[in-house]
C-alpha positions as CSV (number, residue, x, y, z in Angstrom):
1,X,0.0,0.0,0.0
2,X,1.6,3.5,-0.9
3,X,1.1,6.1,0.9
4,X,0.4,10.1,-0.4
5,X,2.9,12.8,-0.2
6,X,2.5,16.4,0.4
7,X,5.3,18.4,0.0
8,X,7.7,15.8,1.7
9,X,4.9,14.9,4.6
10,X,2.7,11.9,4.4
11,X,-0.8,13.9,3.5
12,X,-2.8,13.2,6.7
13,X,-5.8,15.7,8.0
14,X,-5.8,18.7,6.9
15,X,-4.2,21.8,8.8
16,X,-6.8,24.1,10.5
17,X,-5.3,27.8,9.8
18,X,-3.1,29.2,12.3
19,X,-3.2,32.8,13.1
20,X,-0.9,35.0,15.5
21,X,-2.4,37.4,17.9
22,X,-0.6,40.5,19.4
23,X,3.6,39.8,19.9
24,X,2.9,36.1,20.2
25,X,4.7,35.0,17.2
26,X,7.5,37.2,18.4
27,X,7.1,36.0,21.8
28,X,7.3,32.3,20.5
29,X,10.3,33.0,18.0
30,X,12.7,34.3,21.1
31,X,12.2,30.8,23.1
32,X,15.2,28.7,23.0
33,X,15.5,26.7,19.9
34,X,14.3,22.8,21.8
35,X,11.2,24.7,23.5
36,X,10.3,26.1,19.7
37,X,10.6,22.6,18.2
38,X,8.2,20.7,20.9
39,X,5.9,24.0,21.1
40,X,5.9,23.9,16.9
41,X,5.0,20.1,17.1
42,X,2.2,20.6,20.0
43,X,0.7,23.5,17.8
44,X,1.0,21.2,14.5
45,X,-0.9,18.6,16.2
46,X,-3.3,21.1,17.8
47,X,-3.9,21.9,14.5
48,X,-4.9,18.4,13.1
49,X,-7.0,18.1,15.9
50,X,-4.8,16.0,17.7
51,X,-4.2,16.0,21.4
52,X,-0.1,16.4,22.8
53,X,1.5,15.8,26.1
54,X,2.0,19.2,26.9
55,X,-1.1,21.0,25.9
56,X,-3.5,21.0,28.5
57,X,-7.0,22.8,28.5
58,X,-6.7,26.4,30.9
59,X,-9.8,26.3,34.1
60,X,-12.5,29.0,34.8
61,X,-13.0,31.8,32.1
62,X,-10.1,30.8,30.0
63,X,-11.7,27.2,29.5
64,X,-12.0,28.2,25.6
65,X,-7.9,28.1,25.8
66,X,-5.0,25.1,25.4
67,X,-1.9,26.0,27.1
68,X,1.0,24.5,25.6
69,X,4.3,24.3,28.6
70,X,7.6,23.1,27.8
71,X,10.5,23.2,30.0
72,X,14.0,23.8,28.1
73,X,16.6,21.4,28.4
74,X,18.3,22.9,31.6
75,X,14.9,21.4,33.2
76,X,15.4,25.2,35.4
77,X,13.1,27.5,32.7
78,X,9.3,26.7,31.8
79,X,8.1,28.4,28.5
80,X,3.8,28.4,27.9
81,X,2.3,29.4,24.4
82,X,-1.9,29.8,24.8
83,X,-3.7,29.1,21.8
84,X,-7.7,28.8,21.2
85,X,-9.7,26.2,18.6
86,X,-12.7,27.6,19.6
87,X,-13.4,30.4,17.0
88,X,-14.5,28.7,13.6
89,X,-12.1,26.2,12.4
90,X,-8.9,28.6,13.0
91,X,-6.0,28.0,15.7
92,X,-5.4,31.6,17.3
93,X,-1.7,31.9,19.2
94,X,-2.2,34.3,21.7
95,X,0.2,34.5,24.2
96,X,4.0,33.3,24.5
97,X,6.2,33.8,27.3
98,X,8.6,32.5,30.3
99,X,7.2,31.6,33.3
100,X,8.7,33.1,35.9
101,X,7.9,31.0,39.7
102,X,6.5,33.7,41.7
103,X,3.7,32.6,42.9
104,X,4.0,28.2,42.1
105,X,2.7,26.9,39.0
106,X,-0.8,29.5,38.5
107,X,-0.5,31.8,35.3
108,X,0.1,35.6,36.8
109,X,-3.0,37.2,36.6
110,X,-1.4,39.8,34.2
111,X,-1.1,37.4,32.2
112,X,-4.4,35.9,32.0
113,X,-5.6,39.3,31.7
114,X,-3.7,39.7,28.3
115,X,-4.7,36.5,27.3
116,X,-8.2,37.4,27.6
117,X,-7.6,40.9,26.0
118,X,-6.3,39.0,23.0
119,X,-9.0,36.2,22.9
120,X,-11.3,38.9,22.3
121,X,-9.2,40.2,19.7
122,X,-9.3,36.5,17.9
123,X,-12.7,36.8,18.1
124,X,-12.7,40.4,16.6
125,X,-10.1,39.3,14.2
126,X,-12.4,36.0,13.0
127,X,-15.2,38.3,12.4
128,X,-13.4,40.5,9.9
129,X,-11.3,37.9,7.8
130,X,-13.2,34.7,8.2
131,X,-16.6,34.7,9.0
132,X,-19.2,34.1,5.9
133,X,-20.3,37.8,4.4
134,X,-24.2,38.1,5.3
């Protein structure tokens, strides 16, 4: 049995798009290079609707978001990318950053309230470049 190429890939499920809010893909790109590679993958499989070790579903008003943590290879630094599936059939990025242990392993609440900030602006963002013309 042969199997179908895509550019180099076996052709599996389609991707769902994957959209950047805010400094997020900036955010991701400064991450050491093994957190990008296993934070890439996790995103890739988010994408095929596949589930990944390291991307677990955030509680309370942020249910709507995956957070993706990867520790570097030092074991010492944790790294989180938040990403939504929720709006349409479109992945939205929309936070990257270190976590720095002040207060155990809770996201600081400045950061959920940019997270929330930038879900909205997913949402915002959906409306205007995919959501069907009425």
């Amino acid at each position: 049995m042969s199997k179908q190429w895509r550019r180099g890939r076996p052709a599996g499920p389609a991707d769902r798009p994957l959209e950047f809010i805010g400094s997020s893909r900036d955010d991701l790109s400064s991450f050491p290079l093994e957190v990008k590679l296993v934070t890439g993958y996790a995103l890739r499989q988010i994408q095929r609707g596949k589930d990944h070790p390291d991307a677990k579903r955030m509680k309370g008003s942020l249910r709507d978001v995956i957070e993706v943590s990867v520790s570097d290879v030092s074991g010492k630094r944790t790294f989180r990318t938040t990403c939504t599936t929720t709006i349409g059939d479109v992945v939205y990025v929309l936070h990257a950053f270190q976590k720095k242990a002040k207060s155990g392993i809770a996201t600081p609440k400045p950061y959920l309230n940019l997270i929330e900030q930038r879900l909205k602006a997913a949402r915002k963002h959906y409306e205007e470049h995919y959501a069907e013309k009425k």
